[in-house]
C-alpha positions in Angstrom: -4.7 -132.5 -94.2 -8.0 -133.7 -92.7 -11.0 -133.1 -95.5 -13.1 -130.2 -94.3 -16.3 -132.1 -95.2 -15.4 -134.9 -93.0 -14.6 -132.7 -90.3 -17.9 -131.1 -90.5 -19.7 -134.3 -90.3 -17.9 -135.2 -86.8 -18.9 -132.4 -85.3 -22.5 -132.4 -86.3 -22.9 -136.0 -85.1 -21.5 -135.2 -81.9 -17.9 -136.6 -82.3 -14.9 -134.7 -81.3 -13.9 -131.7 -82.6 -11.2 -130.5 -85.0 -7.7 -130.9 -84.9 -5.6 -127.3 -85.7 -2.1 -127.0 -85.3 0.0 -123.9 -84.8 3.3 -123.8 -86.0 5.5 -120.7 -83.8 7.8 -119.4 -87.0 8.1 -115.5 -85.2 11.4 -115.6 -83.7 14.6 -113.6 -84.1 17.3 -116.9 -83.8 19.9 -114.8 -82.3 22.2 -117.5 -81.7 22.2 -118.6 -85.5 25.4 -116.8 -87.3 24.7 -115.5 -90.9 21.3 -114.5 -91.4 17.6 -115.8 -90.8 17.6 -119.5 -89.6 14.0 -120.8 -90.7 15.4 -119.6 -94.4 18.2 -121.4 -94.2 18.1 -124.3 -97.2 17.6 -127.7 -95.6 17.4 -130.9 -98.4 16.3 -127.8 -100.9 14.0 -126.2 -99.2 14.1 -123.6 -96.3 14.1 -124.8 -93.1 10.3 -123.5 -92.4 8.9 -125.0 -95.2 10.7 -128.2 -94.5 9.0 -128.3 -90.5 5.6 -126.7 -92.0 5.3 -129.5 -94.9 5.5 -132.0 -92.2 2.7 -130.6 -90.1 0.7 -129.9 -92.8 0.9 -133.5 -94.2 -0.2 -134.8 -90.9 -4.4 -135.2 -89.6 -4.7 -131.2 -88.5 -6.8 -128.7 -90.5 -6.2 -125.7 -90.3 -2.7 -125.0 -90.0 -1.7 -121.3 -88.4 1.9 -120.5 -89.0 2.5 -117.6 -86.4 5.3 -114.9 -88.3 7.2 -112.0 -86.9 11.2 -111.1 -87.4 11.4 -111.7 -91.0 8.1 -111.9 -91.9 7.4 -111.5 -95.5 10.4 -113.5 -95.9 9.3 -116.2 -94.0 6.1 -116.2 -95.5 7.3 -115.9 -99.1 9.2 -119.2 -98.2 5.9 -121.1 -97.4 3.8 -120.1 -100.5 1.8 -122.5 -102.0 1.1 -124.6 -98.3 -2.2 -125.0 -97.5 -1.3 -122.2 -94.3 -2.9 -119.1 -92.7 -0.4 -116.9 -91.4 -0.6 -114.4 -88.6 1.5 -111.8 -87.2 2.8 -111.4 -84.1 4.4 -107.7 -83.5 5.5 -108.6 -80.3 8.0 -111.6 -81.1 10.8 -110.1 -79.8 9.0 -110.2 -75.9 9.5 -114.1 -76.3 7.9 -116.8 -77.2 4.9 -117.1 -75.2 3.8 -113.9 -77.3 3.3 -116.1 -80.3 1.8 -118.8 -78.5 -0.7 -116.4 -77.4 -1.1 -115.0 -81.0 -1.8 -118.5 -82.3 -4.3 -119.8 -80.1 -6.5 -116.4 -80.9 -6.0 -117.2 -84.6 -7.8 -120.8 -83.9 -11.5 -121.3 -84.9 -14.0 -121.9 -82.0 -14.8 -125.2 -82.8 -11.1 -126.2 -83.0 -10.4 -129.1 -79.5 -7.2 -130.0 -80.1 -4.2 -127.6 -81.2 -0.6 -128.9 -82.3 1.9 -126.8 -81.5 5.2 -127.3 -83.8 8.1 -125.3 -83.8 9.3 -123.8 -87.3 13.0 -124.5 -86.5 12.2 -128.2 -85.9 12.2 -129.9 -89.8 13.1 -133.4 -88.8 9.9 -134.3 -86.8 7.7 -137.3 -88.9 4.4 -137.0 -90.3 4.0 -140.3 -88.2 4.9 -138.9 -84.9 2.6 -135.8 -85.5 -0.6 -138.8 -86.0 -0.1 -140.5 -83.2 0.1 -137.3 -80.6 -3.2 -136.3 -82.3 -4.7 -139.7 -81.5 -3.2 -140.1 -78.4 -5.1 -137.2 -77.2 -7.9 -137.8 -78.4 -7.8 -141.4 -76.9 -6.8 -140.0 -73.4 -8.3 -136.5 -73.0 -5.6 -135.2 -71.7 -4.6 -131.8 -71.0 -1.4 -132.1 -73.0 0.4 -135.3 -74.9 4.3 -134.6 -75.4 6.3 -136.9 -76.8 9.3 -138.8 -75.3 12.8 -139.7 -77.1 14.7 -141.9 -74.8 13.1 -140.9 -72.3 13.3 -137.3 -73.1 10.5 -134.8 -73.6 10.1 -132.9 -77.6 8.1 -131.1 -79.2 5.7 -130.4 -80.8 2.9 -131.0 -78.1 -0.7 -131.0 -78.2 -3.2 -129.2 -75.9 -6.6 -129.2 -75.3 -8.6 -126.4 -75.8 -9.5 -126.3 -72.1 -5.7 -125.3 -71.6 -6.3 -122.6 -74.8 -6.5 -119.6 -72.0 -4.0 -120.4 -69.7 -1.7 -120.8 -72.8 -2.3 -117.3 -73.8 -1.8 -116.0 -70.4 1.8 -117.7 -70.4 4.2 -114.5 -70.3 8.6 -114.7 -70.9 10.2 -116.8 -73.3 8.2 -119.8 -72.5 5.9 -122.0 -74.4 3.4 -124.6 -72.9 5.7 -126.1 -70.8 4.8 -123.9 -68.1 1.4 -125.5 -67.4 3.0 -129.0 -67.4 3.1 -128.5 -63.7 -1.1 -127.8 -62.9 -2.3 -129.9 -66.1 -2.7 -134.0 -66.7 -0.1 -134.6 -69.3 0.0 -138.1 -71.4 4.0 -138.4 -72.2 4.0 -140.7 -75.3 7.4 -142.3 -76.5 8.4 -142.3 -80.1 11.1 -143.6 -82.3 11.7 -139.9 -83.7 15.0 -138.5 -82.8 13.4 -135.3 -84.3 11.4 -134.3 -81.8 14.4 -133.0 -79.5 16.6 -131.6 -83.2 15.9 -127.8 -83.1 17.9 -125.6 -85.0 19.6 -122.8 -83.2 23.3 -122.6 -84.5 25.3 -123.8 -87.2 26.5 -126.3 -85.8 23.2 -128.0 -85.0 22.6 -128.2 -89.3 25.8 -130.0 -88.9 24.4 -132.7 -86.7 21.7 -133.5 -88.8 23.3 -136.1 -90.5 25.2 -137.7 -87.4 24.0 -141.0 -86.1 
């Protein structure tokens, strides 16, 4: 994670802002049979931890991991990360809910949030690093990345976009400003940023070519 001190020093000499990064760890995973997917062991560690490791190895500080079904499981299964946690008692009105939760859990002088799913755990610390600097480099609204051609997750917005992604309502995450905001669309060679985890079978395909 980025040093505080440094971070501190940006902003009083006038350089951009801090780089959070929310990672949306609330849901219910209906569609997984047998149990609570993000605690589901993946290389030895529950899936969560695995896809919160990740972000919090990359240049973001603070990391906001946003709970609800499950949650003192869930959090239990990220002790020791260097994580806030927040709650959202409305998880179960969709996802938007905990998008909306996460950006209110972001300090003020936070410019750039990443926002990670907790059933992702394949994404690279690499891929992570260069969406951060690719928004900083282009200002844009939002940088997603691209697998063959392909849009991921996570993506990063600007704080100007922080509002209209807590108004978003449904089962809908920041996608739904892609339409009214200027969106950089990087390619990466990370076939992790389209491997979410929503059955069984999907563990399974992990280790497929």
């Amino acid at each position: 994670m980025v040093d505080a001190d440094d971070t501190n020093e940006a902003n009083a000499n006038g350089r951009q802002g801090r780089v959070a990064a929310v990672v949306l760890a609330a849901g219910v995973g209906s569609r997984f049979d047998g149990g609570n997917k993000l605690l589901v062991g993946v290389d030895d560690d529950p899936l969560v931890r695995r896809a919160t490791e990740t972000v919090c190895a990359a240049a973001v500080d603070p990391v906001v991991v946003v709970l609800g079904h499950d949650a003192e499981r869930v959090r239990e299964a990220l002790t020791g990360l260097p994580v806030e946690t927040v709650t959202n008692p409305r998880y179960d009105a969709g996802q938007s809910t905990s998008v909306a939760v996460g950006v209110d859990a972001l300090p003020v002088d936070v410019e750039y949030a990443v926002f990670a799913l907790g059933d992702m755990p394949d994404v690279t610390v690499e891929t992570v690093d260069r969406l951060v600097a690719a928004a900083r480099e282009t200002d844009a609204d939002a940088v997603v990345p691209t697998y063959e051609e392909q849009r991921g997750n996570p993506v990063v917005f600007h704080r100007r976009r922080f509002d209209a992604l807590a108004a978003v309502d449904g089962d809908r995450g920041g996608r739904a400003l892609f339409d009214d905001s200027t969106v950089t669309r990087l390619a990466v060679d990370d076939s992790g940023v389209h491997r979410d985890v929503d059955t069984r079978d999907d563990l399974d395909d992990r280790d497929r070519p």
